[in-house]
Every structure is written in structure tokens, then in C-alpha cells.
Kinemage of the C-alpha trace (Angstrom):
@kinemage 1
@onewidth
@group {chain A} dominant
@subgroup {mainchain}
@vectorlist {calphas} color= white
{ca unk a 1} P 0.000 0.000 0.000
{ca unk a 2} L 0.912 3.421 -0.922
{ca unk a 3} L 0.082 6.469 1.612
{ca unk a 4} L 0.758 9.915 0.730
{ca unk a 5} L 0.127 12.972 2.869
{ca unk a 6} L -0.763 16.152 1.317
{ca unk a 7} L -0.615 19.496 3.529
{ca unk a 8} L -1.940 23.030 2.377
{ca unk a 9} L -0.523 25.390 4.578
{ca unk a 10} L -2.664 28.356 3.623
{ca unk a 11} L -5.854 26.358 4.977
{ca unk a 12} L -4.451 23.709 7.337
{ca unk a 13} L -6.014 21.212 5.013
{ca unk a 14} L -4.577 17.799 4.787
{ca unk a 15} L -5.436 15.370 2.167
{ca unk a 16} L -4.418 11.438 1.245
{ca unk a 17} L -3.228 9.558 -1.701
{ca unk a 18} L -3.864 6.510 -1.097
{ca unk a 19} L -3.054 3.547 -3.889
{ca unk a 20} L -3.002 -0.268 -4.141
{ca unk a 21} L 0.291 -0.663 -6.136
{ca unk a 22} L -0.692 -4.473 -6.639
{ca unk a 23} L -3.029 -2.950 -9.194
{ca unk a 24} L -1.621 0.346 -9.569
{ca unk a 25} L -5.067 2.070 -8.846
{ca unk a 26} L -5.305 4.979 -6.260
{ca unk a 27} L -7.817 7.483 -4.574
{ca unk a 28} L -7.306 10.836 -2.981
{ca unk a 29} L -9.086 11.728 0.464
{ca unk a 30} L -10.652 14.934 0.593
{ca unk a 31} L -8.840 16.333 -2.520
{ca unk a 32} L -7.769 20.009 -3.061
{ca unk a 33} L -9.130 22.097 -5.582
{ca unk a 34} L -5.193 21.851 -6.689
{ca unk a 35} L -4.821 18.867 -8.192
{ca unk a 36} L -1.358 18.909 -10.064
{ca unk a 37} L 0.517 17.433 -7.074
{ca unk a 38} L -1.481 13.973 -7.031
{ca unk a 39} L -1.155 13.614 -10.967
{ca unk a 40} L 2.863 13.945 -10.208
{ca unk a 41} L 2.721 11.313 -7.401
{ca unk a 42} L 0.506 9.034 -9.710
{ca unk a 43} L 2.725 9.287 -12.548
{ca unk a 44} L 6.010 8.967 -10.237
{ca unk a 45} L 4.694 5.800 -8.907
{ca unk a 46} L 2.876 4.372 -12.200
{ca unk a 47} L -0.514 4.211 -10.975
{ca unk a 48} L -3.581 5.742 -11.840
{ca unk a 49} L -5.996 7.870 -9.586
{ca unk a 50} L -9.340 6.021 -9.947
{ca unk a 51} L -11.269 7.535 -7.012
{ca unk a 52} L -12.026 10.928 -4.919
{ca unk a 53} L -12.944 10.101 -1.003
{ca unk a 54} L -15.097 13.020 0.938
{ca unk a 55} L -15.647 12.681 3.811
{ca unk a 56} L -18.002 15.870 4.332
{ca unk a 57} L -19.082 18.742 2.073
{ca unk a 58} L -16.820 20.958 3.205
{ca unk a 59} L -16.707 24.678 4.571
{ca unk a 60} L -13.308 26.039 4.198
{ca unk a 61} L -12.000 25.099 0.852
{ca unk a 62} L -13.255 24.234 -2.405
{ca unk a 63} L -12.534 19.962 -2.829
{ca unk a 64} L -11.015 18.867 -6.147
{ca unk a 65} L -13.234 16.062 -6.395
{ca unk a 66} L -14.952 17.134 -9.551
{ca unk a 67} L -11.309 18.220 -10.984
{ca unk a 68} L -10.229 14.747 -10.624
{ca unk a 69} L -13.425 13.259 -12.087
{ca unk a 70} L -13.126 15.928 -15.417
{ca unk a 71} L -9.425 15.265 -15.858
{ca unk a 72} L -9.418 11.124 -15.242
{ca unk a 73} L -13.161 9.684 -14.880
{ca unk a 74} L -12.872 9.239 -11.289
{ca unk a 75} L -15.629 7.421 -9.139
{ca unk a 76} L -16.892 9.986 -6.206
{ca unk a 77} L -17.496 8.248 -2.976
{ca unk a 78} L -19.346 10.594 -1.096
{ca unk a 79} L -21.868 10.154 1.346
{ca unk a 80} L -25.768 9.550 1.451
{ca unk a 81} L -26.329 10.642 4.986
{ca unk a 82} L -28.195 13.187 6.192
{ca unk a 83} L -31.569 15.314 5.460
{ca unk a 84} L -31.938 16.678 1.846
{ca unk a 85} L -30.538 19.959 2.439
{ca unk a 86} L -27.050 17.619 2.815
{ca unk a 87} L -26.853 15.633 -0.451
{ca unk a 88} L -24.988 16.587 -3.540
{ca unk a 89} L -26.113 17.926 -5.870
{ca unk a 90} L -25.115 17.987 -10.040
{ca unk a 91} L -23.458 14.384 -9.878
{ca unk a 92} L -25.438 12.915 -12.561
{ca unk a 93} L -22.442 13.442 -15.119
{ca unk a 94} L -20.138 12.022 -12.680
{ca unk a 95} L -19.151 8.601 -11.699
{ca unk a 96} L -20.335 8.298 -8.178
{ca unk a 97} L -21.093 5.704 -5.301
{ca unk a 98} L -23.315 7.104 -2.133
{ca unk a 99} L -22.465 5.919 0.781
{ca unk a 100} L -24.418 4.649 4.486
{ca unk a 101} L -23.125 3.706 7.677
{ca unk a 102} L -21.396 0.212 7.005
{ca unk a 103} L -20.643 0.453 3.558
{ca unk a 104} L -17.915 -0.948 2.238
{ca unk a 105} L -15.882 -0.545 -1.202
{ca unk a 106} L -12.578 -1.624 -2.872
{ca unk a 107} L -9.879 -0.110 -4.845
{ca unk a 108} L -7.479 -2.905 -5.700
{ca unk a 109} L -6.508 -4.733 -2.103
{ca unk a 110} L -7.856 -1.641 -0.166
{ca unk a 111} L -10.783 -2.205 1.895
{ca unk a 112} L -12.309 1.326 2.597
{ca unk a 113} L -15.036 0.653 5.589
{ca unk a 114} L -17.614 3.959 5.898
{ca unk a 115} L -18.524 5.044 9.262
{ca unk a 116} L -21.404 7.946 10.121
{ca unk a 117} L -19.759 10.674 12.206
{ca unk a 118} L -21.959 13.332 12.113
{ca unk a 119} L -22.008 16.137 14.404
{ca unk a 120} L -19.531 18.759 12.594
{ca unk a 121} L -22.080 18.110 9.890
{ca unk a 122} L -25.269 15.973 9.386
{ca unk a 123} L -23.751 13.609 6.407
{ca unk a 124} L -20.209 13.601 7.829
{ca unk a 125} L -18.699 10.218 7.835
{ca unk a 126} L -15.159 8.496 7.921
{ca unk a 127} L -13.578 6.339 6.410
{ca unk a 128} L -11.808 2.994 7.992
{ca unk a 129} L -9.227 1.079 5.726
{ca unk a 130} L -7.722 -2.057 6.029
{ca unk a 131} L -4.858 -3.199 3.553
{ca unk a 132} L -5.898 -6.990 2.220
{ca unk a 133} L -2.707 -6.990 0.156
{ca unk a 134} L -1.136 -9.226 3.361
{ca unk a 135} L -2.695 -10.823 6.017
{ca unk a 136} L -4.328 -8.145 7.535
{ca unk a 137} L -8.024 -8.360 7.969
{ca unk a 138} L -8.710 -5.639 10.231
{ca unk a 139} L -8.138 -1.785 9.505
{ca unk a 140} L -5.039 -0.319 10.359
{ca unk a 141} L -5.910 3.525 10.236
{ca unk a 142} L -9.305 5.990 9.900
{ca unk a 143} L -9.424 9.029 7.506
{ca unk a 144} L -11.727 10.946 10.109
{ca unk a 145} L -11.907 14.510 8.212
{ca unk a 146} L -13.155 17.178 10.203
{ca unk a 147} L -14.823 14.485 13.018
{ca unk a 148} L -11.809 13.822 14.910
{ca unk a 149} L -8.546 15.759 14.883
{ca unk a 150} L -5.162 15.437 16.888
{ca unk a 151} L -5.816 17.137 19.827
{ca unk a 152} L -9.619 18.455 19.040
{ca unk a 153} L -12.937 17.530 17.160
{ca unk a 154} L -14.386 19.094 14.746
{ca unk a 155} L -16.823 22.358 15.979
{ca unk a 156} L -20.537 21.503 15.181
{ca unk a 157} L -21.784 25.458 15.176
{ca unk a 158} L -20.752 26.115 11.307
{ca unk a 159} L -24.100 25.236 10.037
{ca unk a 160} L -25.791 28.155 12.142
{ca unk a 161} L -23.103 30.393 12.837
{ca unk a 162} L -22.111 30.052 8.463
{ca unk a 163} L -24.801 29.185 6.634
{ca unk a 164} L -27.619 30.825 8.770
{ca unk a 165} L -29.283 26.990 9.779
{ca unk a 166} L -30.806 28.355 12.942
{ca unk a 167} L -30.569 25.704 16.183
{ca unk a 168} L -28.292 23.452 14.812
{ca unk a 169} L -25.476 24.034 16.807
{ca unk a 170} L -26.917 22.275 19.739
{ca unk a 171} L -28.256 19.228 17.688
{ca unk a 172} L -24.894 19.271 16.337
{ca unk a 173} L -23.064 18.815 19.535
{ca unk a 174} L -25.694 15.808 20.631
{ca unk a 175} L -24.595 14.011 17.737
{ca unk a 176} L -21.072 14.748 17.763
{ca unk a 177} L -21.652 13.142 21.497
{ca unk a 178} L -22.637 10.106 19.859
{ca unk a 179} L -20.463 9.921 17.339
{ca unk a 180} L -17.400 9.857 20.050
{ca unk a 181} L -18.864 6.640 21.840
{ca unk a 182} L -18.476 4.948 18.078
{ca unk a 183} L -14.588 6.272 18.009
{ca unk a 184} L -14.089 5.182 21.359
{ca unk a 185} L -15.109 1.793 20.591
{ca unk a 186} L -12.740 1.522 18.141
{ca unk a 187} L -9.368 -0.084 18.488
{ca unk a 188} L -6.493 1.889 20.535
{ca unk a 189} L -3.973 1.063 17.824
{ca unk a 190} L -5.903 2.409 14.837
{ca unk a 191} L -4.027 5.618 13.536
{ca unk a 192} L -6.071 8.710 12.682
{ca unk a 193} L -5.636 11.043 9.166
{ca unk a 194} L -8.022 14.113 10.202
{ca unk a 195} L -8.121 17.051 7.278
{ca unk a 196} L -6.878 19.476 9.341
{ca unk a 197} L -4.102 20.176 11.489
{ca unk a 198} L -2.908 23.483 13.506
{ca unk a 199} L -4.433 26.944 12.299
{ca unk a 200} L -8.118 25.190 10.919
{ca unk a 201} L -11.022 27.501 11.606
{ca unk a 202} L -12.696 23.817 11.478
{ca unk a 203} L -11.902 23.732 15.407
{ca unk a 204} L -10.669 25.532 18.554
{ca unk a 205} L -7.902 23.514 19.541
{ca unk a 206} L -6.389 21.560 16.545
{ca unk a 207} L -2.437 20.625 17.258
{ca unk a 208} L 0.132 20.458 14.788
{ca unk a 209} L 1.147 17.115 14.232
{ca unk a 210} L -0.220 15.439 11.311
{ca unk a 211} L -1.768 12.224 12.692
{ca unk a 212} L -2.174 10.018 16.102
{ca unk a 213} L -4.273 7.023 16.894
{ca unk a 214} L -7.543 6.136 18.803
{ca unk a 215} L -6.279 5.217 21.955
{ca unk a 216} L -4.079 8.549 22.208
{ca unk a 217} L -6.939 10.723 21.705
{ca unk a 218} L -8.469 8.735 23.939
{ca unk a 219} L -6.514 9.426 26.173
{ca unk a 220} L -5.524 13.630 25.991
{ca unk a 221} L -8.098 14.832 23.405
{ca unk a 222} L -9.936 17.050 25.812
{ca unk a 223} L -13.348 16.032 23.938
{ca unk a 224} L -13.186 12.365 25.168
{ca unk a 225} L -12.794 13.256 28.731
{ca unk a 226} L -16.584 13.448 29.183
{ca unk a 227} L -19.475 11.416 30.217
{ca unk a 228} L -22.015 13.507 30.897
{ca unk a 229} L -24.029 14.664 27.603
{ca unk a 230} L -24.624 18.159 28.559
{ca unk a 231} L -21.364 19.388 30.433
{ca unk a 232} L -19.831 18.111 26.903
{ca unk a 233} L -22.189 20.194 24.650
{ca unk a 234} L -21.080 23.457 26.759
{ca unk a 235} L -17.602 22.853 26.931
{ca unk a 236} L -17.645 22.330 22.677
{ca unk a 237} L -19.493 25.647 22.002
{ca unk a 238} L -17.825 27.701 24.132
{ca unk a 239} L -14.912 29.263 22.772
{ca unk a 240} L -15.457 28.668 19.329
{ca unk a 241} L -13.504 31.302 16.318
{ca unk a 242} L -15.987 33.136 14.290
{ca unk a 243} L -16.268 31.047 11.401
{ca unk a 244} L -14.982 33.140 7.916
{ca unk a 245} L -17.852 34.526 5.838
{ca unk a 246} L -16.478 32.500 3.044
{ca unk a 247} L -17.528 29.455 4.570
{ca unk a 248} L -21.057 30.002 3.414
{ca unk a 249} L -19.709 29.952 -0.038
{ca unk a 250} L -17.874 26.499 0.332
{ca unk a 251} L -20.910 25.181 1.750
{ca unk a 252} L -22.734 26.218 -1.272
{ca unk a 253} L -19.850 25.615 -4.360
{ca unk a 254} L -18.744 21.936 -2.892
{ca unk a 255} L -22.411 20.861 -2.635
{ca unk a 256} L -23.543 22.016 -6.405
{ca unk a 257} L -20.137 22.732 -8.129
{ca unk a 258} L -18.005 24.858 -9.427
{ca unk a 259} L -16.493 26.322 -12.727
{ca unk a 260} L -13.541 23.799 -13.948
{ca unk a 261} L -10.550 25.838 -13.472
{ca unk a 262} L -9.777 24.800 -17.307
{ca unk a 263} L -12.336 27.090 -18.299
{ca unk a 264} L -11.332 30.482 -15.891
{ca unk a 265} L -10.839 33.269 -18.226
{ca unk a 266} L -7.278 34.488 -18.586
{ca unk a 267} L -5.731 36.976 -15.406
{ca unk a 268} L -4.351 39.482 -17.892
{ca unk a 269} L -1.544 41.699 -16.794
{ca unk a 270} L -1.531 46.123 -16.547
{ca unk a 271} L 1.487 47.291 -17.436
{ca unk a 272} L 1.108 50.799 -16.475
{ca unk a 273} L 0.491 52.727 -12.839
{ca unk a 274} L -2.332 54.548 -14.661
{ca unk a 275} L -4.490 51.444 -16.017
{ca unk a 276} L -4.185 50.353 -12.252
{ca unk a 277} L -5.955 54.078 -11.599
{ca unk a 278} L -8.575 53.087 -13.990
{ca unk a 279} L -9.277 49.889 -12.313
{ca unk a 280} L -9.311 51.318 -8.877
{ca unk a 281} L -11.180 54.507 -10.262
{ca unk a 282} L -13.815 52.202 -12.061
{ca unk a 283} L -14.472 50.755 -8.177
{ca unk a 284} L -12.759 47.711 -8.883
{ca unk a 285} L -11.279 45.983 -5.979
{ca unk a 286} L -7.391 45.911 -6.111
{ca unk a 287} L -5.354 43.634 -3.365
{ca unk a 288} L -1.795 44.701 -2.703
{ca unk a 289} L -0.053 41.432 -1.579
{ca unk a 290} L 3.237 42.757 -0.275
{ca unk a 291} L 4.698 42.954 3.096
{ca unk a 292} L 2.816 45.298 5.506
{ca unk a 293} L 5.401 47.493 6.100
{ca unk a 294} L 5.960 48.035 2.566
{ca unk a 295} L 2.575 48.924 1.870
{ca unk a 296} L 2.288 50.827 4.842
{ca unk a 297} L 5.178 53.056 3.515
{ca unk a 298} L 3.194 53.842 0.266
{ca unk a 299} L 0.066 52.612 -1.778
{ca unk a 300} L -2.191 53.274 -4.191
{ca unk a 301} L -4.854 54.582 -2.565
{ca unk a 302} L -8.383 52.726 -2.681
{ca unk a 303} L -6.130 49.810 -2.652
{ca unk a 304} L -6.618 46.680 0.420
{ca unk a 305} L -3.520 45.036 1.555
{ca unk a 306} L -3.384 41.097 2.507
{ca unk a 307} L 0.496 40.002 2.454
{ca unk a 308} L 0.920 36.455 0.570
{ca unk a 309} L 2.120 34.590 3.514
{ca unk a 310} L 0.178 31.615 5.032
{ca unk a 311} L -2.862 33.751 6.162
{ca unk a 312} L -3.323 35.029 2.771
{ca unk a 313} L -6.452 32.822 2.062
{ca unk a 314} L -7.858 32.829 4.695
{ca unk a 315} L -8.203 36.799 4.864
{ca unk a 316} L -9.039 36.503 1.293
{ca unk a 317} L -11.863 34.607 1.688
{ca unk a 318} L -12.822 36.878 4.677
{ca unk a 319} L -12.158 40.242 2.983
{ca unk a 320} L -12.946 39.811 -0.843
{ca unk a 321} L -16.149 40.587 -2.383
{ca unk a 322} L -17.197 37.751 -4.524
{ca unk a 323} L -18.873 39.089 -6.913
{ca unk a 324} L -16.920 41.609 -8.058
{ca unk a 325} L -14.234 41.460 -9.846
{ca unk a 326} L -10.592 41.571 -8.603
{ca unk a 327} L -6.929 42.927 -9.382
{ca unk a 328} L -3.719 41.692 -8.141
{ca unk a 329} L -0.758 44.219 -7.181
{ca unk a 330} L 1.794 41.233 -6.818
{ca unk a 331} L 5.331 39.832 -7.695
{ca unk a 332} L 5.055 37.915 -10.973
{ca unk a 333} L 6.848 35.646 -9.766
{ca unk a 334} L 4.297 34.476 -6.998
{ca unk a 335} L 1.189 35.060 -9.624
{ca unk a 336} L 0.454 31.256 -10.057
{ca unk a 337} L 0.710 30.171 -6.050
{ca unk a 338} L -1.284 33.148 -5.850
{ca unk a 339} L -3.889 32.107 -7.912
{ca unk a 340} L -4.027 29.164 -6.548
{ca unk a 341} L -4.876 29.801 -2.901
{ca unk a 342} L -7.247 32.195 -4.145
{ca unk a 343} L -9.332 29.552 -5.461
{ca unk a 344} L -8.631 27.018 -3.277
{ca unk a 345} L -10.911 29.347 -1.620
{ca unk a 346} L -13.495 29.843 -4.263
{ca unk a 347} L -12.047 33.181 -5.657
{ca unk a 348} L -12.167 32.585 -9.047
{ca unk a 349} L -13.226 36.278 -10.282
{ca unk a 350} L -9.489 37.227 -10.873
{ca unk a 351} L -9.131 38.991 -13.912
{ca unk a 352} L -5.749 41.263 -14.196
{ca unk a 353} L -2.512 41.793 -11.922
{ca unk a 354} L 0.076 44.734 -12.179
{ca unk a 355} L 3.631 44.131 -11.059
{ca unk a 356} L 3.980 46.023 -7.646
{ca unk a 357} L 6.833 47.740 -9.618
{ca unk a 358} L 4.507 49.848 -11.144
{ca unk a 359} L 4.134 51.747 -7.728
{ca unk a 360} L 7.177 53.201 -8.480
{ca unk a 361} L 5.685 55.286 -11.290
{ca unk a 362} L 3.658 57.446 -8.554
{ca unk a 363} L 4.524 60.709 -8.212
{ca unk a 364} L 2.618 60.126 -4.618
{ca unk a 365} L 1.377 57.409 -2.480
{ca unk a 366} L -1.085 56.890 -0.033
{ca unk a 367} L 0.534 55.671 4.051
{ca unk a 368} L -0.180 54.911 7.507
{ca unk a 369} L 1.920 55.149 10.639
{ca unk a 370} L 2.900 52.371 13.148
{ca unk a 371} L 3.385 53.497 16.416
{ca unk a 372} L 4.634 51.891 19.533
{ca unk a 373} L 2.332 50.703 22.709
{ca unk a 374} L 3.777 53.548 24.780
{ca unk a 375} L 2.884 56.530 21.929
{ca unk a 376} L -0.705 54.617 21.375
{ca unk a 377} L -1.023 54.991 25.383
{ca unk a 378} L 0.448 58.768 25.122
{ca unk a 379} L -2.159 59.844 22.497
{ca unk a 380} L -5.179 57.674 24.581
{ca unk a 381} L -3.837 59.972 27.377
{ca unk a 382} L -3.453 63.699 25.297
{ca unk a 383} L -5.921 63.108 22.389
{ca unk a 384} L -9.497 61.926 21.876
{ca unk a 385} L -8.340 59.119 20.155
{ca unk a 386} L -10.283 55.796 19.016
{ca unk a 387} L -9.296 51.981 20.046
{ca unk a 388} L -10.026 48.984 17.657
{ca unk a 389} L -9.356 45.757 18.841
{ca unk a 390} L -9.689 43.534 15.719
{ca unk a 391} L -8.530 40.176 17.485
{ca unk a 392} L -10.897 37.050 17.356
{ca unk a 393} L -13.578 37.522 20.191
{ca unk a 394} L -11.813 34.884 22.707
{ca unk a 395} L -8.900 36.422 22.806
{ca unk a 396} L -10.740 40.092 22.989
{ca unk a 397} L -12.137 38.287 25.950
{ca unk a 398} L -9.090 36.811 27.405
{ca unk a 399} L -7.480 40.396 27.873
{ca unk a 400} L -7.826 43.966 26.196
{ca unk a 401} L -7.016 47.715 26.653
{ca unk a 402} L -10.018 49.397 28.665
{ca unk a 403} L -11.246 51.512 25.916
{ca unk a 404} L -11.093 49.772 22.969
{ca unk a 405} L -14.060 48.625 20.563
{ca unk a 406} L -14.012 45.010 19.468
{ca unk a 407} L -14.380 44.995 15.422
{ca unk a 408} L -13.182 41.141 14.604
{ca unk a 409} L -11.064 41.911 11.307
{ca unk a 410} L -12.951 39.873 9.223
{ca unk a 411} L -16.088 41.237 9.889
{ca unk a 412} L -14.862 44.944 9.191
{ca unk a 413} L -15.800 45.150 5.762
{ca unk a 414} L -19.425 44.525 6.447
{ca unk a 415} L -19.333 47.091 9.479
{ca unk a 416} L -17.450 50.222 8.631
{ca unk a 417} L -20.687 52.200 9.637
{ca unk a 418} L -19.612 51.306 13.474
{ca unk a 419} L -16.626 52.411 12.813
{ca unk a 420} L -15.710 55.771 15.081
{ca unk a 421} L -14.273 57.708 12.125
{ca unk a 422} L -14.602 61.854 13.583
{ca unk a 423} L -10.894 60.977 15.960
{ca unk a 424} L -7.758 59.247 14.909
{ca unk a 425} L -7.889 55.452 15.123
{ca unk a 426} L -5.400 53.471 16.984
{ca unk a 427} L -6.079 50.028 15.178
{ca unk a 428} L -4.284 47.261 16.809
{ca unk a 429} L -4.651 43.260 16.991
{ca unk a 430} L -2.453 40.363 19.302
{ca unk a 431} L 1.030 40.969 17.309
{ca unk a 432} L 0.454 43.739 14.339
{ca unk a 433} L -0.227 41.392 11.106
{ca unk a 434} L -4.279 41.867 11.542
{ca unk a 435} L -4.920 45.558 12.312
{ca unk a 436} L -2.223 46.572 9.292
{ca unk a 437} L -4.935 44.257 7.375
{ca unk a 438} L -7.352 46.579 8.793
{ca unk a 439} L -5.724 49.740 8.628
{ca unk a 440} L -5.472 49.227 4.654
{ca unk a 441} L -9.486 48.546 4.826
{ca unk a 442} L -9.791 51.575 6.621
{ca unk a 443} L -7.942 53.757 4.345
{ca unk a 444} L -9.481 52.124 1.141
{ca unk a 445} L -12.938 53.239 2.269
{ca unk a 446} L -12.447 56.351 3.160
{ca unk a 447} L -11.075 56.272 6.255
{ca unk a 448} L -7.680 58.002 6.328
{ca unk a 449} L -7.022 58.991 10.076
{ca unk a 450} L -5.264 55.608 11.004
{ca unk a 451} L -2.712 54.615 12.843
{ca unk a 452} L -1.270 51.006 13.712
{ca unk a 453} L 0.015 49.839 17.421
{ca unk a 454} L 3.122 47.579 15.972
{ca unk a 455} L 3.402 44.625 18.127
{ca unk a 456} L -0.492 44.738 18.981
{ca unk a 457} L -1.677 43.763 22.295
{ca unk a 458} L 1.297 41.160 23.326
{ca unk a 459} L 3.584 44.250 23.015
{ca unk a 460} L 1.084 46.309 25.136
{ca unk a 461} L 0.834 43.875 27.641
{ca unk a 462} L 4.860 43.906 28.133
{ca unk a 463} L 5.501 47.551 28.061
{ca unk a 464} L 2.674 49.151 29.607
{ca unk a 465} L 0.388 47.124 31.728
């Protein structure tokens, strides 16, 4: 048997090539919308990718199931669980085999054994393989998606708190209570392949190491400490990130479809400052992906700046409207990677990039000041000044300076009209990467009179309280 781990940084997403090379067939677990790396593996090891696994329709990224089955004729195991508001939809075109509670299928000597999980979502299920290829006749590891991961499970609020299905976050938790008593019943030695690791908006506490077994979960995952139903349903809702606005749109794209990224139109390239002043003039959105400091030195103004690091997706899917369309102010060189965490989240309305070079054209530029902790404290103390905190909510609530406003970054687009905008702003987050985010959001609506605490709250915290 051939096992393959696939890790997107960008969204904490983990996937699985998995292949019979007896037979040289393989399937991928919960594919990425990218699907160039398993067609590499495939043809490095001389096998063919026959299958796509999912084990949920999922909420943070857009699966490459349907990219597999357009490219190679794959079969889609996917399952049949769930109410009718949980079933795929638009499969008629593609190979596919629904899948219950119990169901078994093969792909060479590979045994793949389903099991209902639900509780992050109604039709979630998992997937428990044994390798026939040897003697084995019991299953030596569970794909679990976003059920169980190292460390956590998976949070069962997205439903209500994403896609706006009121009073399932409590059914959600009973289930996911259930659903534990099934893993714990399982054998200590099994190994677990979640599809998430560290930094997953999927959960609260995910850790960072790509895989464990049954009986060490069983042991420190904090969920399976609990035997009494309803002291486990608080302790899983409380705490929980604010799920990105994008999620709704996952939801949505991996349960109907989505545009083959074969047929995308072409990103065509500006190659002057002024057509990127036409673009931003015309009320076109334009993202600036350098550094923050860079930007913060001088931009275009109207502009929105999201650095391409490993948050860049994320605060993409967060921050970009949908449907309009977009402009990239980027590094050629970083164009493709680009574009392809951009619609691993579903933003596929890219349709021109500038090289940031052209900034140096401008005969001026748009900036923003960062200031220390102790000049933020000296202008709370000599100026009317105005605090935004735009940390996630638990850590708002873990600590914060007495006066400040809580405006969770993501959600600033959709609530500039709370913003405080007749005194300077001191914008600040837990270490300075979100509120420069949010400064540039400021600025490009309007906004001008904003300044950001470098170091954010951490720094405050060591220097002034």
C-alpha cells in the first residue's frame, strides 16, 4: 500500500493519496481544488488515480473532487447521509457511489469501511481502511476529516453560525456526542488522518502534528474526557472562532459545483500605474499582496492590503467581495501560487494583476503610521483618540485595553458604519499582522485617520500594563 500525505498550509487542510500498487489504482481523500501534485505522485509511482474520497461537504476550501473526475473519470465516494438539504447535488455526469453507515468498497486490495460521524455536519462520515494486500483483515488507520482531529474535534456550530441553519449548533453537539462513543469503541492502535491540522477555523484547539491514533486521543483529546451529555455540549461551544464569511460559499460551491478551473478566463496583466488608476477609479477591488510594512510606507490609494504569507487565504476569503471582480498588485513571480490559494478558496473572479513595480511610477502614495504601545497609550492619554481591537472575540475576551471597541477583522468590511471615524484610530490586533490588514481597509474606504500599534496587544501587555 501506498500512503501519501498532502498538507496546504494556507488552509491547514490535509489530504491522502492513497493507492493499491498491486493494481496500480489509487484514490485521494478529501482532494484540493489543486490537483497537479497527485497527478505527479501518480505518474512517479505508475498508478492511476481512480477515485475521490469526501468525507463531508466541506466549509473552508473548495474539494477537487470534480477536478479529478473531469481530468481522469474518477468514481466519487461521497456520502448519502443526512436530510436533503445535505446531499450533492449535479453528480449525474459524474461517476459516483453514495455511501451509508457500514458500507464498504474496494480499490485494488484496499478495503475502505464507511462510518457515520456526524455532528460537525449531518452527512459527515469516515472512512476505515484495512490493507488486504497481506494478512491483515482488520483496519489499520481511519481518515476521520473534520470528526476527529489530533488534539480536538471538529466544531458543530458552522451550520448556524455560516450558513444561517438556525438551532443546529446544539443538535450538532448531541450528535457529535454520539459519534465519540463509536470512536471510542474503536481499536487503541488504529491511527487517525483528520483534514486538518494546527491553524483550521474547522476547530478551537487543533495541534500540529499530522496524525495520532484512537487510543491517544483517547486518552488527551480534551473532547473524550466526558461522560455527561450536557457538560460536553457546553464545553464544545464555548470558545469557538468566528467562522470566515467565506464558509457560506464552500458550503454552497462543494455541494452544487463549481467552474472547472480549465475554463477560468485568462488573469491578464496592466502594465502601467495609470491602467491600475482606472481599475481602482472604475471601483474595482485591487489587493496589494506585499509585506505590511511596505505597503504601509506607500500605496495606491483605494487599494486593500493582505500580504501572501500563510494567512493570505484565509483573509481573502474573509475580505474579498465575490462578486466583483478583482486585481492583483503582486510579484510575478508568486502570480500562479497566488492564484491558486485564491481559489482554493473559491475566488475565481481574478481577472488582471500589475507588477507592484509599477508603484514606483507614482509621483505620490497613499501611508499609515505604526506606532509603539507607549505613543498609542500617550495619544489615549493627550488626544481623543479611538481603540479597535480587531482580534478574534476569545482572545478580545481573554485580555484587552479598557477603551477599545471590538471589530473582529474579518467582519470589518461589512461594518465600517460602526466604525468611530470623527478621531484618529489606533487600530491594533495580538502581534500587528491583523490591524495593518485593517488599517489598509480603513484607508481604502475612506477612512484616512489611522494609525497602527506595531506589536499589537502582546507588546502592550509587556511595556505598559
Amino acid at each position: 500500500m501506498l500512503l501519501r500525505y498532502f498538507y496546504d498550509e494556507k488552509l491547514a487542510h490535509a489530504s491522502y493519496f492513497v493507492g493499491c500498487q498491486a493494481k496500480g489504482e489509487a484514490v485521494v481523500v478529501d482532494p484540493m481544488r489543486n490537483i497537479a501534485p497527485y497527478i505527479e505522485l501518480a505518474e512517479k509511482e505508475n498508478m492511476k488515480i481512480v477515485g475521490a474520497l469526501e468525507t463531508h461537504i466541506h466549509a473552508d476550501f473548495v474539494s477537487g473532487s470534480r477536478e479529478l473526475a473531469d481530468r481522469f473519470g474518477t468514481t466519487l465516494y461521497i456520502s448519502d447521509e443526512g436530510d436533503a438539504d445535505w446531499k450533492y447535488q449535479n453528480i449525474e455526469h459524474i461517476p459516483h457511489q453514495l455511501l451509508k453507515d457500514g458500507d464498504e468498497f474496494k480499490i485494488g486490495n484496499l478495503v475502505f469501511k464507511t462510518m457515520h460521524t456526524p455532528g460537525h455536519t449531518p452527512e459527515s462520515i469516515s472512512f476505515l481502511l484495512t490493507d488486504r494486500g497481506g494478512v491483515a483483515d482488520e483496519p489499520m488507520g481511519i481518515f476521520s476529516g473534520d470528526f476527529v482531529f489530533v488534539g480536538d474535534i471538529g466544531r458543530p456550530d458552522l451550520l448556524e453560525k455560516a450558513a444561517g441553519i438556525q438551532g443546529t449548533s446544539e443538535s450538532g453537539a448531541q450528535a457529535m456526542y454520539q459519534s465519540l462513543k463509536k470512536f471510542k469503541a474503536l481499536p487503541d492502535y488504529l491511527q487517525v488522518w483528520p483534514a486538518h491540522g494546527a491553524g483550521s477555523a474547522c476547530g478551537k484547539a487543533l495541534g500540529a502534528v499530522p496524525s495520532s491514533t484512537v487510543g491517544y486521543e483517547k486518552q488527551f483529546n480534551w473532547a473524550m474526557k466526558f461522560d455527561n451529555e450536557a457538560d460536553f455540549i457546553t464545553a464544545l461551544l464555548d470558545g469557538q472562532p468566528e467562522p470566515p464569511y467565506y464558509f457560506a460559499v464552500m458550503k454552497h460551491v462543494n455541494k452544487v459545483g463549481i467552474e472547472l478551473i480549465k475554463n477560468l478566463p485568462e488573469v491578464k496583466q496592466l502594465s502601467s500605474l495609470a491602467e491600475v488608476e482606472a481599475v481602482i477609479a472604475a471601483g474595482h477591488q485591487v489587493l496589494d499582496t506585499r509585506k505590511a510594512d511596505e505597503f504601509a510606507a506607500g500605496h495606491m490609494e483605494g487599494s486593500i492590503n493582505i500580504p501572501f504569507n500563510n494567512s493570505f487565504a484565509n483573509w481573502s476569503g474573509w475580505l474579498v467581495n465575490y462578486e466583483q471582480p478583482l486585481y492583483l498588485l503582486v510579484d510575478p513571480a508568486d502570480l500562479e501560487e497566488m492564484l491558486i490559494a485564491l481559489r482554493s478558496v473559491g475566488i475565481d473572479n481574478v481577472v488582471g494583476y500589475a507588477d507592484v513595480e509599477v508603484l514606483k511610477e507614482a509621483s505620490q502614495l497613499e501611508s499609515y503610521e505604526n506606532i509603539t504601545p507607549l505613543e498609542a497609550k500617550e495619544m489615549m492619554e493627550n488626544e481623543d483618540v479611538y481603540v479597535m481591537d480587531v482580534r478574534n472575540k476569545t482572545e478580545f475576551d481573554a485580555g484587552n485595553i479598557e477603551q477599545a471597541q471590538h471589530l473582529m477583522l474579518g467582519t470589518l468590511r461589512k461594518r465600517l458604519d460602526e466604525v468611530k471615524d470623527d478621531k484618529k484610530i489606533i487600530v491594533h490586533c495580538q502581534a500587528g499582522g491583523r490591524s495593518a490588514i485593517a488599517a489598509s481597509v480603513l484607508q481604502a474606504n475612506g477612512i484616512k485617520n489611522v494609525v497602527n500599534m506595531a506589536g499589537g496587544y502582546a507588546r502592550w501587555s509587556r511595556e505598559v500594563n
